[in-house]
C-alpha positions in Angstrom: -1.6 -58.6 -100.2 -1.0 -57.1 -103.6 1.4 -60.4 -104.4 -1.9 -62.1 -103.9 -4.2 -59.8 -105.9 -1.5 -60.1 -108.7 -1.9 -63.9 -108.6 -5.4 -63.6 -108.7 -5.3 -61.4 -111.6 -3.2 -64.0 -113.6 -5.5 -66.9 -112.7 -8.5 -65.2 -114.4 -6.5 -64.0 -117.5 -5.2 -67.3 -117.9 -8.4 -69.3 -117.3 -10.0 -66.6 -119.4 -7.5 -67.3 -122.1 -7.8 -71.2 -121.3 -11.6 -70.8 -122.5 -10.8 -68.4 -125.6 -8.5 -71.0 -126.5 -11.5 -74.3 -126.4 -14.1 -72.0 -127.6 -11.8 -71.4 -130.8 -10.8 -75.3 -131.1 -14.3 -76.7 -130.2 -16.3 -76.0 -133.7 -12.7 -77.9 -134.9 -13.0 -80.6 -133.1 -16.7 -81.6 -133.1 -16.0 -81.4 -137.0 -13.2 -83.9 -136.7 -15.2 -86.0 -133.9 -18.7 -86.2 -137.0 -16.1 -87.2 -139.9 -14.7 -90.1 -137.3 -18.2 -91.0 -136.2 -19.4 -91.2 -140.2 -16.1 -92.8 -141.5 -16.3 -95.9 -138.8 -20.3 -96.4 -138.3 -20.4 -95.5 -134.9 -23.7 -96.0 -133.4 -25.3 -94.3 -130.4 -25.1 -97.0 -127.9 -21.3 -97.7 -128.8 -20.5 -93.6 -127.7 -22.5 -94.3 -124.8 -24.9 -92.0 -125.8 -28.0 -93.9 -125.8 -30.1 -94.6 -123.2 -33.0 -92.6 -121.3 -31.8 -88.8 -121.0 -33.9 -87.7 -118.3 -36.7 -90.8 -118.4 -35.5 -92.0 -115.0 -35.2 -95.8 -116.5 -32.7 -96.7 -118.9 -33.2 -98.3 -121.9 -33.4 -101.3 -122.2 -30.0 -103.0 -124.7 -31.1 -105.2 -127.2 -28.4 -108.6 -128.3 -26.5 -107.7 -131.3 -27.9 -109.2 -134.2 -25.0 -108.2 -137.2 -21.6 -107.2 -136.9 -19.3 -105.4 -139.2 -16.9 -108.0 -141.1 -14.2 -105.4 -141.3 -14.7 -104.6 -137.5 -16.2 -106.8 -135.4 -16.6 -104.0 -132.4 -19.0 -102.8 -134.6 -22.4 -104.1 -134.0 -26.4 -103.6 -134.6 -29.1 -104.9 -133.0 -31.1 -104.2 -136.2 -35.0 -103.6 -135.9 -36.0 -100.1 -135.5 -33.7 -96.5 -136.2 -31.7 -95.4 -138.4 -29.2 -98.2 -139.7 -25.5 -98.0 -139.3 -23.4 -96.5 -142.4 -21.7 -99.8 -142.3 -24.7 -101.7 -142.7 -26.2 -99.7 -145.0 -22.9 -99.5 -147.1 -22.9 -102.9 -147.7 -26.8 -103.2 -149.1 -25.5 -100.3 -151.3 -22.8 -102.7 -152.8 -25.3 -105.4 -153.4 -24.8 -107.2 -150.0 -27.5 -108.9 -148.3 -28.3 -108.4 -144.6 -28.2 -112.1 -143.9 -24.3 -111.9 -144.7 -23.9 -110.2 -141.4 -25.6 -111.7 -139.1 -23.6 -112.7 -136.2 -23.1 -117.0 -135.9 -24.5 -118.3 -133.1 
């Protein structure tokens, strides 16, 4: 039994060192995730983020309207909310929204 209780006893130091180890990476890494998130536009709905948290029904998701000409992936449905930083990049530059609009 004390083979066992030794076992035991490295399983908790290392899990226990496992979570010092995240906990000291995380603030890191959420850093890194915000600049990645800022440099490429990302919007909610494309981190599968939006959507009803905790409203029973989901939201309902709206056509995309304009896409990024540098990336394509990158779209908007436009209307309401807070713009994407590729959208409003381009209207900083002098662009027009119309210029992005996805052909139909």
């Amino acid at each position: 039994m004390d083979q066992l209780a030794q076992l035991e006893q490295q399983i908790a130091q290392l899990q226990a060192k496992r979570q010092e180890i995240l906990s000291e990476n995380r603030a890191h890494i959420l850093d890194e995730l915000r600049a990645a998130i800022r440099l490429y536009g990302f919007t909610a709905p494309e981190l599968g983020l939006a959507g009803s948290a905790g409203k029973g029904k989901p939201a309902a998701v709206r056509e995309a309207k304009y896409a990024n000409p540098k990336n394509p992936a990158q779209t908007w449905a436009g209307g309401k909310g807070k713009r994407p930083n590729w959208v409003r990049e381009h209207l900083e530059r002098g662009g027009k929204l119309e210029a992005l609009l996805i052909a139909r």
